[in-house]
C-alpha positions in Angstrom: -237.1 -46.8 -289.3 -239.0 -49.9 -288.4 -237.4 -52.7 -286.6 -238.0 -55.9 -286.7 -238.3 -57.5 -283.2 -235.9 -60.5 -282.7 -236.0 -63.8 -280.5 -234.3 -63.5 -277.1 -231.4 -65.0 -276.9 -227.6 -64.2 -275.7 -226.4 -63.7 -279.6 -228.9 -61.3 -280.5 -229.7 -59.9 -276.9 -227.3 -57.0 -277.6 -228.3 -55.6 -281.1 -232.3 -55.0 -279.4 -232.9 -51.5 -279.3 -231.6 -49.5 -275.2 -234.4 -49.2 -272.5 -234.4 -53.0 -271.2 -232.0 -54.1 -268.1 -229.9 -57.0 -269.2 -227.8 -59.1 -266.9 -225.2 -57.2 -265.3 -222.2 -59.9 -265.1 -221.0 -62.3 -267.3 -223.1 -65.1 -268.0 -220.6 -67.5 -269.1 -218.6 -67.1 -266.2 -221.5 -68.7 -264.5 -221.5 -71.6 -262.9 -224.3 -73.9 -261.4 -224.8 -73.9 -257.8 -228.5 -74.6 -257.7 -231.3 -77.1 -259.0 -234.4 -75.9 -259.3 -237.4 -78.2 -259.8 -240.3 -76.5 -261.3 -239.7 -73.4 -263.9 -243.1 -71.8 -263.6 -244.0 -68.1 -263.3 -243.5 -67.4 -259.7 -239.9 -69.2 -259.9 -239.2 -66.9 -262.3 -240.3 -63.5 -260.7 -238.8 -64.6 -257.6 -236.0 -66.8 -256.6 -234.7 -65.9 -260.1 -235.2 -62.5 -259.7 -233.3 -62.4 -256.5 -230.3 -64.5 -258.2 -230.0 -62.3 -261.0 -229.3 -59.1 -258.7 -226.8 -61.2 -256.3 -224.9 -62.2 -259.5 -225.1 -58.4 -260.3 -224.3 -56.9 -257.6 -220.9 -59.4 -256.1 -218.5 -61.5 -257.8 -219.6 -64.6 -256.6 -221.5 -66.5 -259.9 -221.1 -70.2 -258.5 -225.0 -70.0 -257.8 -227.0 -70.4 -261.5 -229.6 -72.3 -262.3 -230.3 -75.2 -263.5 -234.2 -75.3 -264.3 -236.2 -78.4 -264.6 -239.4 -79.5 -265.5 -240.9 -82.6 -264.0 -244.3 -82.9 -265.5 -245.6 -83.4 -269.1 -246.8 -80.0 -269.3 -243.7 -78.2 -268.5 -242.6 -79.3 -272.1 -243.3 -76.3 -274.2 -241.7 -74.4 -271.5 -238.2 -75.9 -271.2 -237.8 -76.0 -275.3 -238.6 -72.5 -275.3 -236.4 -71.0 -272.6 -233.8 -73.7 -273.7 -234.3 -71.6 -277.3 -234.0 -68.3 -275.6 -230.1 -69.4 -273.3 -232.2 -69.9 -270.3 -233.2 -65.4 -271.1 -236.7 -64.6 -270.3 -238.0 -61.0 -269.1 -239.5 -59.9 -266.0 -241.8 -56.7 -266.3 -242.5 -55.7 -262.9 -245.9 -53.5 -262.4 -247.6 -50.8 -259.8 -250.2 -48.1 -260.6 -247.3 -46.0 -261.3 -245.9 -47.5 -264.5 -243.4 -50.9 -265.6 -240.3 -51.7 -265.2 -239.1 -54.7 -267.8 -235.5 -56.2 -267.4 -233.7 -59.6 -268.7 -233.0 -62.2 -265.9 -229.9 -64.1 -267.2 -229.9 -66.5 -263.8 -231.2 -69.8 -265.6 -228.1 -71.6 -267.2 -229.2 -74.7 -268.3 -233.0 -76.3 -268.4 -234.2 -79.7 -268.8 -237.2 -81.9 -269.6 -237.5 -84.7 -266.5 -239.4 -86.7 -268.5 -237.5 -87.2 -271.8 -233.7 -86.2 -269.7 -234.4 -88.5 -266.9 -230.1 -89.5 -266.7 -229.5 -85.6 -267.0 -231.8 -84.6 -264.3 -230.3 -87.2 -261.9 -227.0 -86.4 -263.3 -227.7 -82.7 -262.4 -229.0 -83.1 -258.6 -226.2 -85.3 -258.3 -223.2 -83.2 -259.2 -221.5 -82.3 -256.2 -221.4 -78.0 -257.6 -224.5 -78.2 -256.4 -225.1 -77.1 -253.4 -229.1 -76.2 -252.7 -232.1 -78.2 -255.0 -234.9 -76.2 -254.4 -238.8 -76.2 -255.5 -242.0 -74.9 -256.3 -244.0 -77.9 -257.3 -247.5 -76.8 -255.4 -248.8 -78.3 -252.5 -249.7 -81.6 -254.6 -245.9 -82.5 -255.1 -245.3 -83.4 -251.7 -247.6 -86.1 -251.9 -248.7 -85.2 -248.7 -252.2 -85.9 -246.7 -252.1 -82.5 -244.7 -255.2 -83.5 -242.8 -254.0 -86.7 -241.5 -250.2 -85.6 -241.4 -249.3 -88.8 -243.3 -247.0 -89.2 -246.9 -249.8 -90.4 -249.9 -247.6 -93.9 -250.0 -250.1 -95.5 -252.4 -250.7 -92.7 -254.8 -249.9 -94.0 -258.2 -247.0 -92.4 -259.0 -245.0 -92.7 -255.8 -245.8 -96.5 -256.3 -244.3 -95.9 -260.0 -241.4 -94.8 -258.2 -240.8 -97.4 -255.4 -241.0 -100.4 -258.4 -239.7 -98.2 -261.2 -236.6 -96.5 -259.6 -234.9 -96.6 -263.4 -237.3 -94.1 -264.3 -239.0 -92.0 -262.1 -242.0 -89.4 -261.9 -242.0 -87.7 -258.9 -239.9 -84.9 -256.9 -239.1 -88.0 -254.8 -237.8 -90.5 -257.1 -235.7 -87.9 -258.9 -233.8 -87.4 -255.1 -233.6 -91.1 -254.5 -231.6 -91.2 -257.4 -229.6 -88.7 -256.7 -229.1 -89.3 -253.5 -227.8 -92.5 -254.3 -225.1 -90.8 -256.1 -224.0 -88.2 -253.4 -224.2 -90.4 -250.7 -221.0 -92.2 -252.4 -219.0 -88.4 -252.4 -216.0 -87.7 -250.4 -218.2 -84.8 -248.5 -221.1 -87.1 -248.3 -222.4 -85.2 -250.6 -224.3 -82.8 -248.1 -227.2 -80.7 -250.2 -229.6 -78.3 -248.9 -233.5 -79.2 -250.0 -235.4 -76.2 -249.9 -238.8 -75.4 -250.8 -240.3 -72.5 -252.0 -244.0 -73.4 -252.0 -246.6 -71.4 -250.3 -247.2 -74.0 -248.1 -246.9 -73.8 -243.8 -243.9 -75.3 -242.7 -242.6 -76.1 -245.9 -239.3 -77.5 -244.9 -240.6 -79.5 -242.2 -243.5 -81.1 -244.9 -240.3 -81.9 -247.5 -238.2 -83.2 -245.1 -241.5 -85.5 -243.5 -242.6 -86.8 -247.1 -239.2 -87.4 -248.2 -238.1 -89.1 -245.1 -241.6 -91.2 -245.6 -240.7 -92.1 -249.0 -236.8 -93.2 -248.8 -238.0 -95.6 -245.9 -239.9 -97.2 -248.8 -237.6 -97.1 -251.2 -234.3 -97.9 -249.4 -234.7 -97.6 -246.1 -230.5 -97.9 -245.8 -230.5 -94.8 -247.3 -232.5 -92.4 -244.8 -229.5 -91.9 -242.7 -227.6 -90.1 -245.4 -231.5 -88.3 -246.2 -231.3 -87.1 -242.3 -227.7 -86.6 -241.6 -226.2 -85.5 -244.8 -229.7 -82.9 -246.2 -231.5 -79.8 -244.4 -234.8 -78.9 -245.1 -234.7 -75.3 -244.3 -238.6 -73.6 -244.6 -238.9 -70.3 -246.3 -241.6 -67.8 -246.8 -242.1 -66.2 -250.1 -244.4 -63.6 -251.1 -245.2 -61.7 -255.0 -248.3 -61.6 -256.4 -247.4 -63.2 -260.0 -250.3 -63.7 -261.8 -250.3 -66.8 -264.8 -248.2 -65.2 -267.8 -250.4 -63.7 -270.4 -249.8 -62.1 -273.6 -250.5 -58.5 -272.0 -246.7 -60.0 -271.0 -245.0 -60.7 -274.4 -246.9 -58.2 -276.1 -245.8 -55.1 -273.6 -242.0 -56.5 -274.5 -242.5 -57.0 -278.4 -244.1 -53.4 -278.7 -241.8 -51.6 -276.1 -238.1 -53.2 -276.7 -238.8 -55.4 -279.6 -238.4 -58.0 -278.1 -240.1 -61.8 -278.8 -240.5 -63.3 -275.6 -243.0 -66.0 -275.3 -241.9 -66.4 -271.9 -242.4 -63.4 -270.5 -244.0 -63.2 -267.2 -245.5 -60.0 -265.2 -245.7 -59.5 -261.7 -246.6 -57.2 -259.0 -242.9 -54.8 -257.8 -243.2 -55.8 -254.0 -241.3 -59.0 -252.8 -239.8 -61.0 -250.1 -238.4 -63.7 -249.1 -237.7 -64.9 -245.4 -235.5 -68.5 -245.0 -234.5 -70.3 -242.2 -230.5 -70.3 -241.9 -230.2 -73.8 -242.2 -228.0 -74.7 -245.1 -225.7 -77.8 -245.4 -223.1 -77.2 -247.8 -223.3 -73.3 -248.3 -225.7 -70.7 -249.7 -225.1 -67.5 -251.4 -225.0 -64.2 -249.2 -228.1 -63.4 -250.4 -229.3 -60.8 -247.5 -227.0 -58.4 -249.8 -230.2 -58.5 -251.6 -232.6 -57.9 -248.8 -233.5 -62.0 -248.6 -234.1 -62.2 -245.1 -232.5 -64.9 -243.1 -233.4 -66.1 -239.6 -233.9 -69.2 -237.5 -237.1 -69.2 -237.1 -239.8 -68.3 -240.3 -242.8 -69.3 -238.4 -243.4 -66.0 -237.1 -243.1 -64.6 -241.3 -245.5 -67.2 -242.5 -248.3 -66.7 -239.8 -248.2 -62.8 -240.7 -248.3 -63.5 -244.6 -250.6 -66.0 -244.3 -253.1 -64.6 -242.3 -253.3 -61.3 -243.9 -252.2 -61.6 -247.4 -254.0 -65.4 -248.5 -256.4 -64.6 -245.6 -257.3 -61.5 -246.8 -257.4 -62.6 -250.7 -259.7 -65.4 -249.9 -262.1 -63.2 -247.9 -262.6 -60.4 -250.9 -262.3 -63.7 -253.6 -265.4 -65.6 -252.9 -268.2 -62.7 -252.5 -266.1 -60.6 -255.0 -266.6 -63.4 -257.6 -269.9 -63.8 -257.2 -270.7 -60.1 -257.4 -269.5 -60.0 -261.0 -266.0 -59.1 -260.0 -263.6 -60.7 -262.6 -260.5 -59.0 -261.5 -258.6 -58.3 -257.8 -257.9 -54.6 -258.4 -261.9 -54.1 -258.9 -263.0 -55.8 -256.1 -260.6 -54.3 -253.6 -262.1 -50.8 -255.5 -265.5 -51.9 -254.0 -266.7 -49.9 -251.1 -268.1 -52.6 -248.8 -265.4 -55.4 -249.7 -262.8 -53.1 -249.1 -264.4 -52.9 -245.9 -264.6 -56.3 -245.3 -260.9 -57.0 -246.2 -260.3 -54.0 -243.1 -262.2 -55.4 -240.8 -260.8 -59.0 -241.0 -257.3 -57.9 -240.9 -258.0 -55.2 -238.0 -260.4 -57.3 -236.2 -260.1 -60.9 -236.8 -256.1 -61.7 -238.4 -254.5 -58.6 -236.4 -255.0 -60.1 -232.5 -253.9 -63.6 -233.6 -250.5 -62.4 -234.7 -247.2 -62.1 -233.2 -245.1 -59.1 -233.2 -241.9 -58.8 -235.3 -239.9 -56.4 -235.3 -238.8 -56.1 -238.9 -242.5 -56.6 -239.8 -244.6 -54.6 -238.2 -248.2 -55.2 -238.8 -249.8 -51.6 -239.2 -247.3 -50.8 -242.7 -247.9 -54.5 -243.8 -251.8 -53.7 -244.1 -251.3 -51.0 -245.5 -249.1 -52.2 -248.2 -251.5 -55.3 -248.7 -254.4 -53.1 -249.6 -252.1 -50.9 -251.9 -250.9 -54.0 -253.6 -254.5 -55.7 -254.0 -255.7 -52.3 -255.8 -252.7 -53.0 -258.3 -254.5 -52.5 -261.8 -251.4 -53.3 -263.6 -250.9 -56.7 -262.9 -254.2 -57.6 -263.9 -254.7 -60.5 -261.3 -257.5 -62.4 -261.8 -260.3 -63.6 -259.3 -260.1 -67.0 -260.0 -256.9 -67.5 -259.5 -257.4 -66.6 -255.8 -260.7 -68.8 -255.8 -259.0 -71.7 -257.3 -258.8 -75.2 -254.7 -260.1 -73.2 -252.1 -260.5 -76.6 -250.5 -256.7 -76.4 -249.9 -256.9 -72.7 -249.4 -259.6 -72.2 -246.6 -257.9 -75.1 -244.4 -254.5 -73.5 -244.5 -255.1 -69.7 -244.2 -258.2 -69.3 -242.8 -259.7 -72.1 -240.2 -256.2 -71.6 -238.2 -257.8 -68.1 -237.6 -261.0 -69.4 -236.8 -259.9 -72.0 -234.4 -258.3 -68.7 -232.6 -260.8 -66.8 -232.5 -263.3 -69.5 -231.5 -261.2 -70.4 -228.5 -261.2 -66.9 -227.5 -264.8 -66.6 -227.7 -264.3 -63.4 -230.3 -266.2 -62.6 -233.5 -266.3 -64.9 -236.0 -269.3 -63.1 -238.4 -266.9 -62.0 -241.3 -265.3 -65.5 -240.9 -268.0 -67.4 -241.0 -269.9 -65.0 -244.2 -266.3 -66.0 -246.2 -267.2 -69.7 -245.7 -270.8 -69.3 -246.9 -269.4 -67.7 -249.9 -267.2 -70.5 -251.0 -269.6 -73.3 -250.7 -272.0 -70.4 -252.5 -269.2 -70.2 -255.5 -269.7 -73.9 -255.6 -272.7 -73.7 -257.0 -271.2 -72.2 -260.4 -273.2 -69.4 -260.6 -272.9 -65.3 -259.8 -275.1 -63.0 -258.5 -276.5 -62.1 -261.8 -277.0 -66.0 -262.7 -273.5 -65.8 -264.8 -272.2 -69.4 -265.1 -268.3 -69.2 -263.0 -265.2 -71.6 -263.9 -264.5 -73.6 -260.8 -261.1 -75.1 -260.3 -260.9 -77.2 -257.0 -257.5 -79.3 -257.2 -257.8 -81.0 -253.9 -261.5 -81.5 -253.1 -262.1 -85.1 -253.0 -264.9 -85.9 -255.9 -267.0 -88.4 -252.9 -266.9 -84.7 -250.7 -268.1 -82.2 -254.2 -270.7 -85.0 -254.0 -272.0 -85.4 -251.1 -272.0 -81.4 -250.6 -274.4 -81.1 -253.3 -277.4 -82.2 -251.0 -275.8 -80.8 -247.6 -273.1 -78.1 -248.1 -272.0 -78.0 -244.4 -270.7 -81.7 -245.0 -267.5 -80.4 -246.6 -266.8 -78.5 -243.4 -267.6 -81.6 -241.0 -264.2 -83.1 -242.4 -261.4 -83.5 -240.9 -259.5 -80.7 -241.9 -262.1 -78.3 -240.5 -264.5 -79.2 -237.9 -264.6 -83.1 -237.6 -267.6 -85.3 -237.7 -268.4 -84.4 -234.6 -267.8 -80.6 -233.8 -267.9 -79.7 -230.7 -270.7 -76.7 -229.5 -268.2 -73.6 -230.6 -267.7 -75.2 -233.8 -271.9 -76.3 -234.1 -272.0 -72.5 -233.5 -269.8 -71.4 -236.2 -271.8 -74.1 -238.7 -274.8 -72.6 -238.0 -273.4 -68.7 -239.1 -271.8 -70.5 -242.3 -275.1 -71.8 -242.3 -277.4 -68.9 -242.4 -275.2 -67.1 -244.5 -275.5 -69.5 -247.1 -278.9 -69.3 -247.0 -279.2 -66.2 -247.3 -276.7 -65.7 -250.3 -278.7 -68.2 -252.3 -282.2 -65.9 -251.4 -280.5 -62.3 -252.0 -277.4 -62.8 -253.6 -274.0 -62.6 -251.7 -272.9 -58.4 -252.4 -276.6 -58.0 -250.4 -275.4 -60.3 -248.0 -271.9 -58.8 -247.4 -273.7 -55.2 -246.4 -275.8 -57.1 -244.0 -273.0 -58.5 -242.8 -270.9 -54.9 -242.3 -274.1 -54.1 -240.3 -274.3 -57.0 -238.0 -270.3 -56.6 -237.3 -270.5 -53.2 -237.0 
């Protein structure tokens, strides 16, 4: 007998067929405890993920979800999960086969834009207790070059004259703060962000800090006293939803899901165990607490992003479309060794519930991951952004220990080479920089080392270990253009041999 799949939602969740994990409590016995501000994929393969077994696995349910999307495109989103109860699936993936389950953690979602009074209602409400994030590095508002808060970008200046209806992550907790500042408790709230970004608490707590001494500068004691801004480190390789996602549920559980996401089986999170009005016990789940991240986020950074930017760039223009191939390749799989052996490894510090050996090992596992499908240039994408985050602090190490910068310095050549649009083979690539000024994309066009005499990389002025490093990028470059940058890369195994 053929079935006919049905929507996912909490009245018809339990007449689909066995062989999909549904939430193991009672969902409407839970209550919200958390804010979250951006519903994308990795929210839900992650924070979510790690909710959804608490809840399971203790009786404590104060900590569900409210999701909310801030910008215009998060519409289509929030009316379907709001259709599905808040329900979506999670198929987690290794070479060794799938695992789909229900997460039932999301009880309520809403649409910033057109629920402005809700959302500010919501962060307000004294239940909860933690507001937390992932709105990518551009919703902080923040000039990470310059260590400054983008005070005249349009919509914080929206914000400052339009405080009845804001735009930004900012003008939503002004609101709100107004609110909780008037509590009995003083409304304490944790803000916590979960954005691959370094020192993510201390970049929130910075920009907000910046804005509400615009805004209401009577306020900011309440913003410093009354909030923490714990960081956090998260890692899961979650690539953008496809519909490899909701077709694998519709065929395997009958199941309609259009937001279904897929993701890679290994995860962690690490947070810093500052939390001002409560958290849930969530190292019963293997979320790892501690006062100090930094040591976390160097390690992940350095070798995970590190190591996917230096296969991304030469893999992409070799004709490599997806991760799992690339990594496949003889010599980049090389190359990815070598940098996290030779050039991340030494910079690193030693933890003792991390240790560095398993961690590349696992790395390399996890790239080869055919499963997940994850795509080259998602890794490539505003590697502007990228390169000055993950990999100059790395360079800056090395060069100040006089070491070996040749696989560093090829990895550059072969983003300003992916610049150029085009593959080995003369294929035209997709080139998404975010965050590379359109004045800088233009003046690189007649001298490509310009975009590294900024000031998030080398200055103006570099001084003669960085000249020397330009002139590596530099020949490298060349070269690539000449012979092509998978020619390139074996010379480059050779020279750093």
């Amino acid at each position: 007998m053929t079935h006919v799949p049905r929507p996912l939602t909490e009245l018809t969740s339990r007449a689909c067929p066995p062989g999909i994990q549904w939430p193991a409590y009672e969902r409407a016995q839970v209550r919200i405890g958390i804010a979250h501000i951006g519903v994308g994929g990795f929210h839900r393969a992650h924070q979510t993920r790690y909710l959804d077994d608490y809840m399971a696995s203790t009786d404590d349910l104060n900590w569900g979800v409210c999701g909310i999307g801030l910008m215009p495109g998060d519409e289509s989103l929030i009316r379907q999960l709001k259709q599905q109860d808040g329900l979506y699936t999670l198929t987690e993936k290794d070479d060794h086969g799938s695992r789909s389950r229900v997460i039932g953690s999301i009880k309520r979602l809403l649409f910033a834009p057109d629920e402005r009074d809700a959302v500010i209602g919501q962060l307000a409400d004294p239940e909860v207790r933690i507001i937390s994030m992932t709105v990518t590095e551009g919703g902080y508002r923040y000039d990470f070059e310059k260590d400054r808060f983008f005070s005249d970008h349009p919509d914080i200046v929206h914000d400052l004259e339009h405080p009845e209806s804001p735009r930004t992550l900012f003008g939503f907790l002004w609101q709100a703060g107004r609110r909780r500042a008037r509590l009995a408790d003083d409304g304490r709230v944790t803000l916590l962000s979960c954005d691959n970004v370094p020192q993510n608490g201390d970049v929130l707590r910075k920009a907000m800090l910046a804005f509400i001494e615009l805004a209401e500068p009577e306020l900011k004691p309440w913003f410093e006293q009354a909030v923490t801004y714990p960081n956090s480190m998260v890692d899961r390789i979650t690539p953008a939803p496809s519909s490899a996602d909701t077709d694998l549920v519709r065929n395997e559980f009958e199941v309609v899901d259009p937001c279904a996401v897929g993701c890679e089986t290994f995860i962690q999170w690490v947070v810093e165990d500052h939390f001002a009005a409560g958290r849930p016990a969530l190292e019963q789940v293997r979320v790892q607490f501690t006062s100090d991240v930094s040591p976390y986020e160097k390690t992940k950074l350095r070798l995970l992003n590190g190591s996917h930017l230096m296969m991304a760039y030469v893999g992409y223009l070799a004709g490599y479309k997806r991760v799992d191939a690339a990594i496949k390749d003889i010599a980049i799989r090389q190359l990815v060794r070598d940098y996290m052996v030779l050039d991340a490894e030494p910079t690193l510090p030693t933890i003792p519930d991390m240790p560095v050996k398993p961690y590349q090992a696992t790395l390399i596992e996890r790239f080869g991951n055919s499963r997940i499908g994850d795509q080259q240039i998602r890794i490539c994408s505003d590697g502007y952004a990228k390169l000055k985050n993950y990999s100059m602090p790395v360079v800056t190490d090395l060069l100040s220990r006089q070491a070996d910068t040749t696989r560093l310095s090829f990895m550059f050549a072969c983003f300003l080479a992916y610049l150029n649009a085009t593959s080995d083979d003369g294929t035209e690539l997709e080139i998404m920089e975010f965050n590379l000024p359109d004045e800088l994309n233009r003046a690189t066009r007649s001298d490509r080392l310009s975009l590294l005499k900024t000031d998030a990389f080398f200055g103006e002025h570099p001084d003669p270990a960085g000249q020397a490093f330009l002139k590596e990028v530099d020949h490298w470059y060349r070269t690539i253009v000449d012979r092509g940058a998978y020619d390139t890369l074996v010379d480059c195994l050779k020279q750093s041999a």
